[in-house]
C-alpha positions in Angstrom: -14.4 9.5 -10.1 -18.0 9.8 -9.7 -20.1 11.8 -12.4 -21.8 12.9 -10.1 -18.7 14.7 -8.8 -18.2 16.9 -11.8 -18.5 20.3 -12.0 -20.3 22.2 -15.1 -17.4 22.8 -17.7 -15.5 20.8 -16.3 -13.8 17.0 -18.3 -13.1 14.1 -16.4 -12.6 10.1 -17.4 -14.8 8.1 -16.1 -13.3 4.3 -15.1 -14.6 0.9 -14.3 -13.0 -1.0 -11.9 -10.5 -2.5 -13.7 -8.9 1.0 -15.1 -10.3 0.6 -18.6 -11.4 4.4 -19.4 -15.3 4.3 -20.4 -16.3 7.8 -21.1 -15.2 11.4 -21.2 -17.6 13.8 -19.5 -18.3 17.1 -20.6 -21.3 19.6 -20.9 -23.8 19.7 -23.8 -22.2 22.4 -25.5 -18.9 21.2 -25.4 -20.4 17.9 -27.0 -21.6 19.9 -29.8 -18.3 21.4 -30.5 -16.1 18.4 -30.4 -19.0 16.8 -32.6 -18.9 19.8 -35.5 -15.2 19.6 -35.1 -14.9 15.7 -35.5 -17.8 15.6 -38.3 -15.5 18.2 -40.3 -12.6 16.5 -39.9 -13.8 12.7 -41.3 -15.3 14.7 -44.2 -12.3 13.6 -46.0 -11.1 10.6 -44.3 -13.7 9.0 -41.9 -12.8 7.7 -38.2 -11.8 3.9 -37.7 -12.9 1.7 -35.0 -9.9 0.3 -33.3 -9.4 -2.7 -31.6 -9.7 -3.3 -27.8 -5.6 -3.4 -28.0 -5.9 0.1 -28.1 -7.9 1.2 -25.8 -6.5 3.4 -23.1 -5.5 2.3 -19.3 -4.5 3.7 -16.7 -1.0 3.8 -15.9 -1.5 2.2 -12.5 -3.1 -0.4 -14.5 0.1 -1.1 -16.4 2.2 -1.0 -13.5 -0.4 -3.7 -11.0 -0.3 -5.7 -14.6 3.7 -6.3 -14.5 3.9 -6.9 -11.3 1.4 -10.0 -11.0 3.2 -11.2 -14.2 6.8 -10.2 -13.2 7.5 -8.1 -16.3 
């Protein structure tokens, strides 16, 4: 999907070619929100960086993945 697609209010992922899920659109006031909500909730215990064997694919992905290595 294109972000140029998108509608106003509407959330979409945004993919690179090889399925690996770059960025979440959204529109400048739901940025705010999801920003006051994630800034009160790593008061207490902040967010972790996680490594890239958790970042999310698509499930086509998975599937074109065990089929070139027979899995």
């Amino acid at each position: 999907m294109n972000a140029t697609e998108i509608k106003d209010g509407e959330i979409a992922l945004i993919t690179t070619d090889n399925g690996r899920i770059v960025q979440l659109a959204m529109t400048v006031e739901q940025h705010k929100t999801l920003s006051m909500v994630l800034s009160a909730m790593t008061q207490q215990s902040p967010l972790v960086k996680m490594g890239e064997e958790y970042d999310l694919v698509l499930k086509r992905t998975v599937r074109t993945y065990k089929k070139i290595h027979n899995e």
